[in-house]
N, C-alpha and C positions, 0 to 999 in steps of 0.2 A: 281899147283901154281895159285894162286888168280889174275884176273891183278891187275893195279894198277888203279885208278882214274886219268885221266889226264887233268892235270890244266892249261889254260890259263890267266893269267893276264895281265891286259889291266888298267893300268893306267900313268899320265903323270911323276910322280914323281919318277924318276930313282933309287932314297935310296930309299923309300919304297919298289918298286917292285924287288930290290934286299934282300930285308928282308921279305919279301912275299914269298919269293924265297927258301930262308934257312929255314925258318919256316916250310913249306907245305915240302920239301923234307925232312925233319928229319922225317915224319912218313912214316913205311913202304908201309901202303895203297895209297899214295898220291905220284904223280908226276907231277913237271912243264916241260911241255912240248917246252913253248913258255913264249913269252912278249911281249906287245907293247905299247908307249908312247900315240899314241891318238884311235879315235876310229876306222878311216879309216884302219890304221894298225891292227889295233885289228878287223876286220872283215876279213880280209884279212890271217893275223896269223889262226885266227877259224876254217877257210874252209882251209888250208895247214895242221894243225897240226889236225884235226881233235877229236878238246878236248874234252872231258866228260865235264866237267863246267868250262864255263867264267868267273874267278873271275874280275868285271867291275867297275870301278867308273862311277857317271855320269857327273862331271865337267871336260871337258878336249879339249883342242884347237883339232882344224879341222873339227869331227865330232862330237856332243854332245852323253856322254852316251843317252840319250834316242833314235836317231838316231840308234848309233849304234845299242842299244836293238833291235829295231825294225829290224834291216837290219840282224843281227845275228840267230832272230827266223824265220826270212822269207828263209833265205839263207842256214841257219844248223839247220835244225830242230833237229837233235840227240844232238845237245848243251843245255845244261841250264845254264842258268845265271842266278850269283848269285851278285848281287847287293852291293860292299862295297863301303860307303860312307860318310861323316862329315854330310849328311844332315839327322836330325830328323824329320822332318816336314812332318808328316805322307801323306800330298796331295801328297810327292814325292815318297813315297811306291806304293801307291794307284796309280800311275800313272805306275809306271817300273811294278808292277804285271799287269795290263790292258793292257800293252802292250806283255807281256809274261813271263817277271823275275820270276823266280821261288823262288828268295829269298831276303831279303832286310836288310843288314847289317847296322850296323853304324861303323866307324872305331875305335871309343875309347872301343870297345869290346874285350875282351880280347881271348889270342890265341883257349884258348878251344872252346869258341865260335863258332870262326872261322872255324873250323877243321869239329867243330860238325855241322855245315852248309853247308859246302861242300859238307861231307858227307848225309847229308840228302835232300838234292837237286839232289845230284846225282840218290838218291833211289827214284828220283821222289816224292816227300815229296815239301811242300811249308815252305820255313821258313822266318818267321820275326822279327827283334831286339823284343829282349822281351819288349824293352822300348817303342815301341808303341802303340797305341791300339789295343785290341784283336777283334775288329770288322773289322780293315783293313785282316785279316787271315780269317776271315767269307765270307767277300766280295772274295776271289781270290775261295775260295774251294766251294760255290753254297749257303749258304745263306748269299746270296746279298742284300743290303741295297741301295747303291747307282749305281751297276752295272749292275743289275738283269730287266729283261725281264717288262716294261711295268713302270718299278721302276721312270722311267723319269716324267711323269707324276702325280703323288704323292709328289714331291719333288720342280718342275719347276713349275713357273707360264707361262700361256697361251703367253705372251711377249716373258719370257726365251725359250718358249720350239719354237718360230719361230726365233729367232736370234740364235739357237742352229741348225735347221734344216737348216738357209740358211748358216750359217758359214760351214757346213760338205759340203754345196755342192759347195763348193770354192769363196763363193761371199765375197767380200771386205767389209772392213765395211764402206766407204764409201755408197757404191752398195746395204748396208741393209738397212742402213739411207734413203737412198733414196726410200727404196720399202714399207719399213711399217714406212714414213714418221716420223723420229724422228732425234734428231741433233747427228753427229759422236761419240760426248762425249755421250748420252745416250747408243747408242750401245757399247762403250767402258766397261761401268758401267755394263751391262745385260753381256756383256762377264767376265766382273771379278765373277760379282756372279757366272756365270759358273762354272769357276775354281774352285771358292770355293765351291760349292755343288757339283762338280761332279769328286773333285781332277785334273783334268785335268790341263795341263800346255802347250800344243802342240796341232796344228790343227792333227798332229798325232794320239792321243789320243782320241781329236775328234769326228775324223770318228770312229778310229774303236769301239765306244762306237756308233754312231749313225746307224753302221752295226749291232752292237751286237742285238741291243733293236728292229730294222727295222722301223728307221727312214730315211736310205738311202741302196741303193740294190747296189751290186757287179755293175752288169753292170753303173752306173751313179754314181760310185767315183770316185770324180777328180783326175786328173794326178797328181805326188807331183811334 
């Protein structure tokens, strides 16, 4: 006998993750194992129920899906998460894959979808909303455009690429204003472009993009 898949769902909305619930148990490969309203719970469920895949939102009180992402891949590496979410906005794909999601839904997807995502996250597979673009699914599986080894440099100007190295090493933007002499609002401004070329949304993300590329080394990343 086959096992089965075993599913975690970890979102705030107590009717949906009840119909998340009915859904994923009507196939025979698939079982919810567990639930939880926010993310703290839902790390907590991961490591006790010991899921095959996290089905995860990332808006939700206490702990933020990206948080939790992070605390989930650090904590249960044998889990994958899979990403279900209202948000299109490909920077937030780009962001839950960099941190380790292995898959990035949208919610108005329909059940097959769904199923078929599970299932292919499970088998170690990276899946993302077809309605994104097909270069966020390049970036996760190694031709990287914006993630990729040295890729910072080709992309950042000489400004971005020092307010990107001292924001990884935990300095304030205050603290960077001050160091390469420019007023708090311009360092605000060099951090949105960040985001925006680099998808990022979280000092989270960050670093471990300023780990990835070796702009900052295990030993001198700050405490979070």
């Amino acid at each position: 006998m086959v096992a089965k898949i075993k599913v975690l769902i970890v979102d705030d909305h107590a009717v949906l993750r009840a119909g998340l619930r009915l859904l994923i148990n009507a196939y025979p490969n698939l079982e919810v194992v567990g639930d939880a309203p926010d993310g703290v719970t839902g790390v907590n469920e991961a490591l006790a129920t010991k899921a095959d895949v996290v089905l995860m939102d990332i808006n939700m009180p206490e702990s933020n899906g990206f948080e939790a992402l992070e605390r989930i891949c650090r904590e249960c590496p044998h889990a994958r998460v899979l990403i279900l979410t209202m948000y299109d906005d490909p920077a937030y794909a780009r962001s839950a894959l960099a941190i380790g999601a292995r898959g990035y839904l949208i919610k108005k997807s329909s059940d097959f979808d769904l199923v078929g995502a599970i299932q292919a996250v499970h088998r170690g597979e990276t899946f993302v909303d077809a309605t994104l673009p097909e270069d966020i699914l390049q970036d996760r599986i190694g031709d990287r455009t914006l993630h990729g080894k040295d890729s910072h440099s080709r992309i950042l100007t000489p400004r971005e690429h020092e307010v990107l190295c001292l924001t990884a090493e935990g300095h304030s933007n205050k603290d960077i204003a001050q160091r390469l002499r420019l007023s708090i609002k311009s360092v605000d401004t060099y951090r949105a472009r960040l985001a925006e070329k680099l998808g990022f949304h979280s000092r989270v993300d960050l670093i471990r993009y300023a780990l990835e590329v070796g702009l900052l080394s295990p030993k001198t990343t700050p405490m979070e």
